[in-house]
PAKOL-76376 format. One record per residue: x, y, z of N, C-alpha, C in turn; residue number from 1; residue in three letters. Coordinates in Angstrom, 2 decimals. Each point is the difference from the previous one (the first is absolute). Layout:
N
(atom (X; Y; Z); (X; Y; Z); (X; Y; Z); NUM; 'ALA');
...
***
This chain:
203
(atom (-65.35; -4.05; 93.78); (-0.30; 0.99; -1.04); (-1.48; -0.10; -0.37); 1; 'UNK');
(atom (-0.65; 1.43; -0.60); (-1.57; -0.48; 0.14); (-0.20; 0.54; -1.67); 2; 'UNK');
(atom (0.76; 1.87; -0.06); (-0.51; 0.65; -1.28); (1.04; -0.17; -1.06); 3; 'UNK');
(atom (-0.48; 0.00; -1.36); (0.60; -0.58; -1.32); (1.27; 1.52; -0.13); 4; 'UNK');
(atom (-0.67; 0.93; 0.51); (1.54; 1.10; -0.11); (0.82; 0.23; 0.29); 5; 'UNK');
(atom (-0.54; -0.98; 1.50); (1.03; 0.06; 1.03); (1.03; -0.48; -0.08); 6; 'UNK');
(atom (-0.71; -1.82; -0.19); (0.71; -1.18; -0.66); (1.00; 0.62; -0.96); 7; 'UNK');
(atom (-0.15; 0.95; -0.76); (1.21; 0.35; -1.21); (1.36; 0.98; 0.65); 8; 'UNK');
(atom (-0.71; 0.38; 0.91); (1.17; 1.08; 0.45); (0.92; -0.92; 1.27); 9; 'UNK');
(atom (-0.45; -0.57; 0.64); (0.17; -0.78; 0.40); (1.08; -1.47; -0.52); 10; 'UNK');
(atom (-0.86; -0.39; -0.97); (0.92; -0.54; -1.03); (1.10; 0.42; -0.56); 11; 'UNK');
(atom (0.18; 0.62; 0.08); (1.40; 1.15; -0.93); (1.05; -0.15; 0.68); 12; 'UNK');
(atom (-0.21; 0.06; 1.80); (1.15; 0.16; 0.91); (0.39; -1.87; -0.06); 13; 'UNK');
(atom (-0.37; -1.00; -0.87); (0.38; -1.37; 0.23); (0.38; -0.58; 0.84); 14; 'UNK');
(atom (-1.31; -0.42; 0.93); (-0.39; -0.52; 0.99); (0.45; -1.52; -0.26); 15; 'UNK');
(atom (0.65; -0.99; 0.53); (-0.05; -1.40; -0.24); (-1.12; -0.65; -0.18); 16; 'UNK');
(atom (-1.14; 0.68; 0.94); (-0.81; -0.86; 0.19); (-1.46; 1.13; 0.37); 17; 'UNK');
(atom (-0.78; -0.20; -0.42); (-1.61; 1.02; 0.23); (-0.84; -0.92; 0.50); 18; 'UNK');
(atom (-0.84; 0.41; 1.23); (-0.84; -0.28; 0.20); (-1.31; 0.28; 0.13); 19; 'UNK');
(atom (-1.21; -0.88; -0.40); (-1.33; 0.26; -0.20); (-0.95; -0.85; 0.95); 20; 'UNK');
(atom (-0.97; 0.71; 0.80); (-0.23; -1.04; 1.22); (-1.48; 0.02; -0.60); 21; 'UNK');
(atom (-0.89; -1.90; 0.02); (-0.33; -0.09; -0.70); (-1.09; -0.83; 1.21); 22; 'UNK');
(atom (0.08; 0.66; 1.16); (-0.61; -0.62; 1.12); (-1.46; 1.63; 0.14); 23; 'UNK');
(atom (-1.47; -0.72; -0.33); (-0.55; 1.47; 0.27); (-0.18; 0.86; 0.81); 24; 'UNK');
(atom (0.06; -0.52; 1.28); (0.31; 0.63; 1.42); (0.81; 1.35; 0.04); 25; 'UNK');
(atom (1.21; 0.02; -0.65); (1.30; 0.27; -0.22); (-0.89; 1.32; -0.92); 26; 'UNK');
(atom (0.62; 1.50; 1.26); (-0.27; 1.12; -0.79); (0.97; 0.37; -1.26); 27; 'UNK');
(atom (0.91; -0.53; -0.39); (0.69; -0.82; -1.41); (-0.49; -0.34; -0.94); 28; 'UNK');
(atom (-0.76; -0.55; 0.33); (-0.82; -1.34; -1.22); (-0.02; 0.24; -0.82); 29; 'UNK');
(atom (0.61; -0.80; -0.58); (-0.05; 0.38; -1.76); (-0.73; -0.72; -1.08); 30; 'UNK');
(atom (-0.75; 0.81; -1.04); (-1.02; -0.42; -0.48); (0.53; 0.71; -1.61); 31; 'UNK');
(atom (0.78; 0.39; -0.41); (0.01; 0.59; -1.08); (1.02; -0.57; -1.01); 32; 'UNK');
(atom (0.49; 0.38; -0.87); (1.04; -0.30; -1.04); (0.75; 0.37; 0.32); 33; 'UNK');
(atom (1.40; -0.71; -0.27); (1.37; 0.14; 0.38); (0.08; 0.34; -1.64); 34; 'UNK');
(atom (1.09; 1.59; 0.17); (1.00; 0.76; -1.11); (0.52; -1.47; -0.73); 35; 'UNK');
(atom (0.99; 0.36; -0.32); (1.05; -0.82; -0.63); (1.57; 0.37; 0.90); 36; 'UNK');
(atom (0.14; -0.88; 0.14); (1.42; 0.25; 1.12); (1.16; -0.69; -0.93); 37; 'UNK');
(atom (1.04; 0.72; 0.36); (1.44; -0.78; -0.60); (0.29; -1.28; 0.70); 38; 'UNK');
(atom (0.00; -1.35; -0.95); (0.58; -0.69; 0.76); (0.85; -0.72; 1.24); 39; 'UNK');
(atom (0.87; 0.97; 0.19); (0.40; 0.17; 1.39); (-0.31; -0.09; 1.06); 40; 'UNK');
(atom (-1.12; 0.91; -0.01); (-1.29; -0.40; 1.22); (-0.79; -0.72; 0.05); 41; 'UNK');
(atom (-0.12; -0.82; 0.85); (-0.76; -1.21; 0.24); (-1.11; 0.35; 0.38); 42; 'UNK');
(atom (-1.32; -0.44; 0.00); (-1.41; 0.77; 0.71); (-0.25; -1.32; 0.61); 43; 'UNK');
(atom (-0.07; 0.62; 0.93); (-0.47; -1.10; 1.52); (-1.43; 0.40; 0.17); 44; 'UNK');
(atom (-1.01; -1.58; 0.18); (-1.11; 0.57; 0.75); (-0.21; -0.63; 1.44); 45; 'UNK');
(atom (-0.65; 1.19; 0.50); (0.05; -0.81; 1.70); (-1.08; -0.06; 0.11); 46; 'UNK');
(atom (-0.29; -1.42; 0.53); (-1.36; -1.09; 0.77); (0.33; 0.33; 1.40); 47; 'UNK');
(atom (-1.54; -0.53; 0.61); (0.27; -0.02; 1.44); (-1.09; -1.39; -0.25); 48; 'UNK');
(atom (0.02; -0.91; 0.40); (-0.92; -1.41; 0.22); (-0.89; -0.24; -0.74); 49; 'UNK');
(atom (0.33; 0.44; -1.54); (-0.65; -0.04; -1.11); (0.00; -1.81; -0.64); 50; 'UNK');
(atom (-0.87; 0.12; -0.91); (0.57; -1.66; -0.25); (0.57; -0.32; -1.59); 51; 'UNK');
(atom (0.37; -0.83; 0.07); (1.18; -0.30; -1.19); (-0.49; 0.45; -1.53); 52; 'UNK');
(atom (-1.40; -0.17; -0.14); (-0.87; 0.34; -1.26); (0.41; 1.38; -0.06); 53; 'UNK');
(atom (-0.59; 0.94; 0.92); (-0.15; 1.18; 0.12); (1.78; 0.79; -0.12); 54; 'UNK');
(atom (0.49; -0.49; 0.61); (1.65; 0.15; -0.58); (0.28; -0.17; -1.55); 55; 'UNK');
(atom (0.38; -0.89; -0.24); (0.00; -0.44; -1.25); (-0.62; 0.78; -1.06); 56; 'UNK');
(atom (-1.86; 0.51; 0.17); (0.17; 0.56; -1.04); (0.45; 0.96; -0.10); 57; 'UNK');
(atom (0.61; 0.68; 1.05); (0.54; 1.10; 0.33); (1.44; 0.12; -0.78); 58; 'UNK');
(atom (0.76; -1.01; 0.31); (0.68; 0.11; -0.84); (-0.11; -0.53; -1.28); 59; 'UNK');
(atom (-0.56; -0.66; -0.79); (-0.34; -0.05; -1.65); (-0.28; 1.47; 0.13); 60; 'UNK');
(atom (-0.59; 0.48; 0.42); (-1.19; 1.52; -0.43); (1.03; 1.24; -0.27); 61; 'UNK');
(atom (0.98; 0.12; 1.22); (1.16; 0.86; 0.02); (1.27; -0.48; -0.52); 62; 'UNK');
(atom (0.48; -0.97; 0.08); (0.85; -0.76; -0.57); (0.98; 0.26; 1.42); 63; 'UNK');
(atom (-0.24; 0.21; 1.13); (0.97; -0.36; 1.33); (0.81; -0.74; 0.15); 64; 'UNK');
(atom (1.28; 0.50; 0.08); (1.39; -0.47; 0.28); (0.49; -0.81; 1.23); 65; 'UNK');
(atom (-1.14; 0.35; 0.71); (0.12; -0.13; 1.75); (-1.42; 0.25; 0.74); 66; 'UNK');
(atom (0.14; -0.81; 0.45); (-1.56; -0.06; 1.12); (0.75; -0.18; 1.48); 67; 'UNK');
(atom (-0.90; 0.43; 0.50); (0.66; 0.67; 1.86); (-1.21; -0.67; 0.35); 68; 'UNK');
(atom (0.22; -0.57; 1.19); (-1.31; -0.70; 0.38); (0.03; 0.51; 1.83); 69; 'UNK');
(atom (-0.80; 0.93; 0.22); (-0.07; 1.25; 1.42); (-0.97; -0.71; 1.25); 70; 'UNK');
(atom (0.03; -1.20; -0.67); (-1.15; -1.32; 1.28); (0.31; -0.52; 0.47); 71; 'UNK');
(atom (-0.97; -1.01; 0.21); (0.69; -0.97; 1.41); (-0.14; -1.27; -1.41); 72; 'UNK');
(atom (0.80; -0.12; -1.09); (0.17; -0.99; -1.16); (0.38; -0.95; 1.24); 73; 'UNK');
(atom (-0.17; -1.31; -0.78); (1.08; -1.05; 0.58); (1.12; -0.21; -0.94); 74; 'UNK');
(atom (0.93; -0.75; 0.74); (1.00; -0.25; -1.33); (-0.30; -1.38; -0.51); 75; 'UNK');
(atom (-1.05; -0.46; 0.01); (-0.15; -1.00; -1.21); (-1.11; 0.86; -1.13); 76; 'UNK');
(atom (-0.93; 1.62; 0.34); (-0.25; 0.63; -0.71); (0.82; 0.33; -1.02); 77; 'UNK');
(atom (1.02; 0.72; 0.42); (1.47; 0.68; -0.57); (0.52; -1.21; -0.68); 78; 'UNK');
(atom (-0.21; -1.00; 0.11); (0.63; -0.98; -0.87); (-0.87; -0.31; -1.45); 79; 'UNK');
(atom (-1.19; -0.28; 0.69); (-0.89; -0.15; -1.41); (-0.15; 0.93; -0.75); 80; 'UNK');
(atom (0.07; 1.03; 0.31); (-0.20; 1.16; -0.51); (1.41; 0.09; -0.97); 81; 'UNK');
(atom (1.48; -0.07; 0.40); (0.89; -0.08; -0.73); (0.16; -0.69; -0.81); 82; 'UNK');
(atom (-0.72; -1.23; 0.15); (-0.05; -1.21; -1.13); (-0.81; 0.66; -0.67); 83; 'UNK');
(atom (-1.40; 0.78; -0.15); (-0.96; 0.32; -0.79); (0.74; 1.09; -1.07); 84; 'UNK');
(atom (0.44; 1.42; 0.65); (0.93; 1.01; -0.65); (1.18; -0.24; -0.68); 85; 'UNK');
(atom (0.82; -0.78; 0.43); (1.48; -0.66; -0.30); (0.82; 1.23; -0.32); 86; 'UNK');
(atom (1.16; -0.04; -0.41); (1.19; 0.22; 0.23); (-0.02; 1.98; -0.08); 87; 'UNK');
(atom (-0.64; 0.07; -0.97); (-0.47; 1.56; -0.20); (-0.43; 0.83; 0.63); 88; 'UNK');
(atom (-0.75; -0.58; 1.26); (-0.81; 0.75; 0.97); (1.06; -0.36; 1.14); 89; 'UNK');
(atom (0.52; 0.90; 0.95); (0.25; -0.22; 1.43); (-0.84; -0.13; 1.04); 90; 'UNK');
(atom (-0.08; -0.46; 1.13); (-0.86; -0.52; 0.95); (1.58; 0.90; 1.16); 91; 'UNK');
(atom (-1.55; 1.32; 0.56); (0.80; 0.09; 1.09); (-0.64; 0.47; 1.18); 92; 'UNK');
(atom (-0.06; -1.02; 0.83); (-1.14; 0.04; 1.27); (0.88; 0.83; 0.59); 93; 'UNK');
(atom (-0.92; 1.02; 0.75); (0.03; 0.76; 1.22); (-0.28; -0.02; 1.36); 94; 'UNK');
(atom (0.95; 0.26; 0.98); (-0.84; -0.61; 1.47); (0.43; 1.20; 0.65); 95; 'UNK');
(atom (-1.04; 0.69; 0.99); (0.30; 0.22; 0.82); (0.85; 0.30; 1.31); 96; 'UNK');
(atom (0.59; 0.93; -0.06); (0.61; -0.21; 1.02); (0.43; 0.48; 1.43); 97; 'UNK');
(atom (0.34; -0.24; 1.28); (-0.12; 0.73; 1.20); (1.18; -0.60; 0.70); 98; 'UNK');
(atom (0.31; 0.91; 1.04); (0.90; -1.12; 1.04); (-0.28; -0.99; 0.37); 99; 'UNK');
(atom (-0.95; -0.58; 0.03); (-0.44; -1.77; -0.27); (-0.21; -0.40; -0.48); 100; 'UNK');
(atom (0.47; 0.22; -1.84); (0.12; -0.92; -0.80); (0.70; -0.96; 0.45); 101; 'UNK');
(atom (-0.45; -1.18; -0.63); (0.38; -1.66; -0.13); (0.75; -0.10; -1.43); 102; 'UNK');
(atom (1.31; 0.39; -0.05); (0.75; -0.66; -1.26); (-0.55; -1.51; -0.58); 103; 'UNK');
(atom (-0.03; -0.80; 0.73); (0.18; -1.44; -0.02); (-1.35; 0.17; -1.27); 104; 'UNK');
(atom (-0.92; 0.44; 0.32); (-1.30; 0.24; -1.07); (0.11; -0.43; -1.11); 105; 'UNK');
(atom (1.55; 0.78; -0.77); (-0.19; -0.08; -1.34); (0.63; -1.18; -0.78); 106; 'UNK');
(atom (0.69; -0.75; 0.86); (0.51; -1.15; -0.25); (-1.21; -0.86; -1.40); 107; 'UNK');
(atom (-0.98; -0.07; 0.17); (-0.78; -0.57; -0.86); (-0.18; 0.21; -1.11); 108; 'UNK');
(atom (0.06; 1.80; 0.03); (0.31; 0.72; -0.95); (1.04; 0.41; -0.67); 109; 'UNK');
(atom (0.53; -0.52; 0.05); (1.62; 0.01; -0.63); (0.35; -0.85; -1.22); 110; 'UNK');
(atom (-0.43; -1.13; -0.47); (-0.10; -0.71; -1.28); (-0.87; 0.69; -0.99); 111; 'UNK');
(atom (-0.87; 0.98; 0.33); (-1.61; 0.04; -0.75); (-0.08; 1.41; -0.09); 112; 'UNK');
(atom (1.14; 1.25; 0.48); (-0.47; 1.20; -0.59); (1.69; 0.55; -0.50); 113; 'UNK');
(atom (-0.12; 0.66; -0.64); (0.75; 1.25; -0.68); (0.75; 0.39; 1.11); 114; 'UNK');
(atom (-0.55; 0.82; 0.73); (0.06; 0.98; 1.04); (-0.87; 0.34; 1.10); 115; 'UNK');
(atom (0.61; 0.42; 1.06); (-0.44; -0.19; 0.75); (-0.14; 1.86; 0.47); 116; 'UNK');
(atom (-1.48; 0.46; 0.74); (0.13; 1.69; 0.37); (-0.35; 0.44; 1.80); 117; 'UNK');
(atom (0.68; 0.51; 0.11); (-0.23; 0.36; 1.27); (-0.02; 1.32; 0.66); 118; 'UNK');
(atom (-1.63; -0.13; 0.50); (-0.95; 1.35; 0.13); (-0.15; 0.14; 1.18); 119; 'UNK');
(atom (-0.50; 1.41; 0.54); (-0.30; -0.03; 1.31); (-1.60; -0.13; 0.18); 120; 'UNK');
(atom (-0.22; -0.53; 1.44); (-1.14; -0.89; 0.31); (-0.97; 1.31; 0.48); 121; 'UNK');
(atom (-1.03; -0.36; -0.62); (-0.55; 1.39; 0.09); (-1.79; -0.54; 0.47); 122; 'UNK');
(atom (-0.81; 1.24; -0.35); (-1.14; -0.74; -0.59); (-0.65; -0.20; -1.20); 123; 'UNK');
(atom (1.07; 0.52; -0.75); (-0.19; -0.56; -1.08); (0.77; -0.90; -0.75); 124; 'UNK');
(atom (0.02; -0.63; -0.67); (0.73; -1.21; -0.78); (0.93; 1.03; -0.62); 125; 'UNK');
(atom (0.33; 0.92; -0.28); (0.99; 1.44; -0.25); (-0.15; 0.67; -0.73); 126; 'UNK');
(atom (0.98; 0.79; -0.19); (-0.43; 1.77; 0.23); (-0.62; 0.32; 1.05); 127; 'UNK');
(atom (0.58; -0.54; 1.23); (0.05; 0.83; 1.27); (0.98; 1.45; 0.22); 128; 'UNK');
(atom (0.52; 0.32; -0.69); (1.31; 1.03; -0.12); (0.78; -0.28; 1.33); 129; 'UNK');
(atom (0.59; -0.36; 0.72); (0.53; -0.06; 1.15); (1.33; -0.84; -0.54); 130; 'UNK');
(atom (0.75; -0.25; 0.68); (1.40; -1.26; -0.13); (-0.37; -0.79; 1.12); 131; 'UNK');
(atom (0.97; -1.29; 0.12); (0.40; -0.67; 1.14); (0.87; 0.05; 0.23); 132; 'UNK');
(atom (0.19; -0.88; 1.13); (1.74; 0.51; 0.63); (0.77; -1.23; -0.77); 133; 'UNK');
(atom (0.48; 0.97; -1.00); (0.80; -1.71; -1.13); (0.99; -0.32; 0.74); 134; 'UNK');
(atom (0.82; 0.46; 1.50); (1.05; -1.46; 0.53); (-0.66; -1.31; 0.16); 135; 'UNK');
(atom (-1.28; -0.33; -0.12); (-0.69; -1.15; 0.17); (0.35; -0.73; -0.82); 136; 'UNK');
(atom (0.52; 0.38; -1.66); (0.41; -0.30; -0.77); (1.12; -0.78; 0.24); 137; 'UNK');
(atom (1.06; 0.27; 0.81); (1.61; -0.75; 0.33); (-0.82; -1.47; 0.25); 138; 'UNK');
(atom (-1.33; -0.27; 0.12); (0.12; -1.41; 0.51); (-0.47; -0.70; -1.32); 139; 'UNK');
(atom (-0.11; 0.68; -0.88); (-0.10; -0.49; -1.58); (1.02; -1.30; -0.19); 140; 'UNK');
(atom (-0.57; -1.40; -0.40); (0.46; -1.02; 0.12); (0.06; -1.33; -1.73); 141; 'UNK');
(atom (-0.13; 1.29; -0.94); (-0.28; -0.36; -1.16); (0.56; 0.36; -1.19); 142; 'UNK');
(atom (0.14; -0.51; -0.63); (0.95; 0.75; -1.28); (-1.01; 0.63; -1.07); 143; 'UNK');
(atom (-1.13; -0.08; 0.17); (-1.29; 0.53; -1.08); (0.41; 1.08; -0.23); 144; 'UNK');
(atom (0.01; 0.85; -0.72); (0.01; 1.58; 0.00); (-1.21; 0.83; 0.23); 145; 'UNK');
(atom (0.07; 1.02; 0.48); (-1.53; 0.31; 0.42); (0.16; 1.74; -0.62); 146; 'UNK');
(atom (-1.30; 0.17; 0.75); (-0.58; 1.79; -0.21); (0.22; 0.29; 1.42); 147; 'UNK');
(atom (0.53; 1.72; 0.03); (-0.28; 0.32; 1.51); (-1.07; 1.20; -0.84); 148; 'UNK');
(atom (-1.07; 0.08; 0.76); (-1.08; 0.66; 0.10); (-0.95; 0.65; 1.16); 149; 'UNK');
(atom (-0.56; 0.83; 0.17); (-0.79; 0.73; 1.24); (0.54; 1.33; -0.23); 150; 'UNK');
(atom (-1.16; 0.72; -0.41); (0.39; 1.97; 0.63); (1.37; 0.08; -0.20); 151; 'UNK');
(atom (0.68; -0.23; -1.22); (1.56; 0.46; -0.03); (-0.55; 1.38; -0.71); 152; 'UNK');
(atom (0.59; 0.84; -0.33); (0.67; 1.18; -0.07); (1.09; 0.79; 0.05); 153; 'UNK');
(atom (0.00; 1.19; -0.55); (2.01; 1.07; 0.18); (0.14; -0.51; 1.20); 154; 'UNK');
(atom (-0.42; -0.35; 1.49); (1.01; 0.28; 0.93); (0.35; -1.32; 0.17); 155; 'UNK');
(atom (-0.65; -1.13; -0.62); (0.55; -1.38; 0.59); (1.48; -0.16; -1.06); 156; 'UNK');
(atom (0.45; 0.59; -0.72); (0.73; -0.09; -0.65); (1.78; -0.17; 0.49); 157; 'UNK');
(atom (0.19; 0.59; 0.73); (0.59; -0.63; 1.38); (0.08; -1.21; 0.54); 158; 'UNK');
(atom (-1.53; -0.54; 0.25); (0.14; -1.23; 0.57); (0.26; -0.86; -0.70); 159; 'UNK');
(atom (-0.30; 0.04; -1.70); (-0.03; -1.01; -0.84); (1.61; 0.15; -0.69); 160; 'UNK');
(atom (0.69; 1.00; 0.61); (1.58; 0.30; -0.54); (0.74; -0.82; 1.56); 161; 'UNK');
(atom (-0.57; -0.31; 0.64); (0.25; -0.78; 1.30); (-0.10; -1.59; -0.17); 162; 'UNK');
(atom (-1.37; -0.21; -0.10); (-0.21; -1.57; -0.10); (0.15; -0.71; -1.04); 163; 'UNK');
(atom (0.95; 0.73; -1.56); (0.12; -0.42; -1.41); (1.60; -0.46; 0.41); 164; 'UNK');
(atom (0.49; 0.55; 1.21); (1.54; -0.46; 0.26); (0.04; -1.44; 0.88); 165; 'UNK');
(atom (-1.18; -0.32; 0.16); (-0.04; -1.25; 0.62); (-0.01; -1.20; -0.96); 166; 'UNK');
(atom (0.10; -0.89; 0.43); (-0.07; -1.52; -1.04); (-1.05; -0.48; -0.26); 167; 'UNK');
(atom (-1.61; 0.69; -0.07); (-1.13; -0.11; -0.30); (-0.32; -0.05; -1.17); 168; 'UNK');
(atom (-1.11; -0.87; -0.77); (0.34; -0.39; -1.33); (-1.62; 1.72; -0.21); 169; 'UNK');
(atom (0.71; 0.74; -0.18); (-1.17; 0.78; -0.37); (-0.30; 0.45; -1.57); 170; 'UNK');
(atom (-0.72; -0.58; -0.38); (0.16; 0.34; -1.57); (-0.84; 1.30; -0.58); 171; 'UNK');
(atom (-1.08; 0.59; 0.84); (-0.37; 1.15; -0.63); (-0.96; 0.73; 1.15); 172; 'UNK');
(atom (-0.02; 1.74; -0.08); (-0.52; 0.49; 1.09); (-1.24; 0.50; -1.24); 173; 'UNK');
(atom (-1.08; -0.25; 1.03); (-1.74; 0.46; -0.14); (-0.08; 1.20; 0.52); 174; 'UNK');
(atom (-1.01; 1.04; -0.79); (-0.02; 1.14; 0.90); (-1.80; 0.47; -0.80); 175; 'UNK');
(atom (-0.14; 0.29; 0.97); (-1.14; 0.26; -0.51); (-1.16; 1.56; 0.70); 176; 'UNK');
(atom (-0.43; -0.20; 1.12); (-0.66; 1.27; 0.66); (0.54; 1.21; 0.12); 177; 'UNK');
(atom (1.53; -0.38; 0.13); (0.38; 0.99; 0.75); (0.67; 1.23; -1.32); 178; 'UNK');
(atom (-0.74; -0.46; -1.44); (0.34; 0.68; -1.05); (-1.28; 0.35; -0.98); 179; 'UNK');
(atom (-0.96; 0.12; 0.92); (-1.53; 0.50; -0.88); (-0.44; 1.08; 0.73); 180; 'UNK');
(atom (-0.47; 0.66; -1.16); (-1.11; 0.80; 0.04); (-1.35; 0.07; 1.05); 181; 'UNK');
(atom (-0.26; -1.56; -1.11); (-1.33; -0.76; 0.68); (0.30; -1.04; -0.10); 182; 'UNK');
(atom (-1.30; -1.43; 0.34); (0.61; -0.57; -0.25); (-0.01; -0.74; -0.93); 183; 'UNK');
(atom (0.97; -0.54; -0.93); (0.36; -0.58; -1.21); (-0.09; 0.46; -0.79); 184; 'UNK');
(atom (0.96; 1.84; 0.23); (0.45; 1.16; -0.74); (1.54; 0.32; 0.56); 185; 'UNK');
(atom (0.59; 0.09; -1.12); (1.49; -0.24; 0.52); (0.73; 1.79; -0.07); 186; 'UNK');
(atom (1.01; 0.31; 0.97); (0.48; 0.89; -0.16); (1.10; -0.09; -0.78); 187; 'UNK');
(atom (0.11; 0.14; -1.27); (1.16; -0.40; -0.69); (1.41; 1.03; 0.14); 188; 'UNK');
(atom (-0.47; 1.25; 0.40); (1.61; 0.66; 0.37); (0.33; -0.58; 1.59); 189; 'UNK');
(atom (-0.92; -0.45; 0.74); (0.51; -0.69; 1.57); (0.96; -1.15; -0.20); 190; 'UNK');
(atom (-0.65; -0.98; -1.40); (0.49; -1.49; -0.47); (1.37; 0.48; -0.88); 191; 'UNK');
(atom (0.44; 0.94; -0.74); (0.66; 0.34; -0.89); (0.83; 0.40; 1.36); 192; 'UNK');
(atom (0.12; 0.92; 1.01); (1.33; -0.03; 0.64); (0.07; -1.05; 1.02); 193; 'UNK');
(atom (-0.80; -0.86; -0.16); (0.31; -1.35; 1.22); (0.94; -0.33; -1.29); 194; 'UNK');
(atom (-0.62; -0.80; -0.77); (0.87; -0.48; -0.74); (1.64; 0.43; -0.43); 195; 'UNK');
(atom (0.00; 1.37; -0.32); (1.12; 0.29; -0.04); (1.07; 0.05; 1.16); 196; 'UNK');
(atom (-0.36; 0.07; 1.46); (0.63; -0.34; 0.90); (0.16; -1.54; 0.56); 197; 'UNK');
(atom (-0.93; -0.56; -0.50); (-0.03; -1.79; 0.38); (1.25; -0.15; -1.14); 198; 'UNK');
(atom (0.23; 0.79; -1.49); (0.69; -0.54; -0.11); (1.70; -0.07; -0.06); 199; 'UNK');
(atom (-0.44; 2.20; 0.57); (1.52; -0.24; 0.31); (0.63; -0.25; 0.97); 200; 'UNK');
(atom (-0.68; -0.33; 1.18); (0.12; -0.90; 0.96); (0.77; -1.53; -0.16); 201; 'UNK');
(atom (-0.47; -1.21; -1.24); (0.70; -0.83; -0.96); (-0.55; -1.02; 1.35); 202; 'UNK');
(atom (-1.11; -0.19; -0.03); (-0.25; -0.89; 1.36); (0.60; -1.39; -0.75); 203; 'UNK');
***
């Protein structure tokens, strides 16, 4: 999310979770004041190989519920970092992913984050709009709960009424490109009938 009007209309349809990408690269970037949101929604900010200072004040400044970390963190980063935020803030690293992902990876990361997100490998650290091929997913070897994320949109809606019948601990779908304007301008009647079909769907 980038504009304060947007953020409100946006807000209204009660999102679990908003995100503000806080990496400057990122035609996203967000630099402005966050509305006032209903509790409910959590405001996530996303890093990409930022360092722990620069996080942090990020969240004192916004008061962030959740930090997404879109780098190559380590997980003894993700750890200190959770000790620094504590219980209020979630820690939920993001990795990459392709038909040669290495499950075994996150093993380290598994004591030290929240959650865990999984994006498609792009060239950018994401918001590539594209998907991956989530059967890669069946080799998921963890009980973490994660994000499925990459270029979802109306038509993946199908796939995610497919792979929500599996025994995958999926705790929440990301969507992001494939519902703007521009970017980090949201189409809120595109998001208003996803939503209403994500939810009578009852994934």
């Amino acid at each position: 999310m980038k504009y304060s009007d947007n953020i409100l209309e946006v807000g209204a349809l009660l999102p679990d979770y908003m995100g503000f990408i806080f990496w400057e690269k990122s035609a996203r970037y967000f630099n402005g004041e966050i509305p006032e949101l209903l509790k409910t929604t959590k405001k996530a900010g996303v890093f990409v190989n930022q360092s722990q200072e620069e996080i942090l004040e990020k969240v004192a400044k916004y008061d962030l519920q959740a930090v997404q970390l879109h780098g190559h963190e380590s997980a003894e980063f993700c750890g200190e970092l959770k000790i620094k935020v504590g219980k209020k803030t979630e820690i939920i690293k993001a990795f990459s992913a392709d038909n040669d992902f290495d499950f075994e990876v996150l093993k380290p990361y598994e004591p030290v984050c929240d959650y865990f997100l999984f994006d498609t490998k792009g060239k950018l650290p994401g918001g590539n709009g594209t998907t991956f091929d989530w059967t890669i997913l069946k080799k998921y070897n963890s009980q973490k709960p994660f994000f499925l994320s990459g270029g979802i949109g109306m038509n993946e809606l199908k796939a995610i009424e497919e792979i929500s019948k599996s025994n995958l601990p999926i705790y929440a779908v990301d969507v992001n490109s494939k519902f703007e304007i521009e970017p980090g301008l949201k189409n809120k009647n595109l998001l208003t009938n996803f939503k209403r079909k994500f939810e009578i769907a009852n994934f």
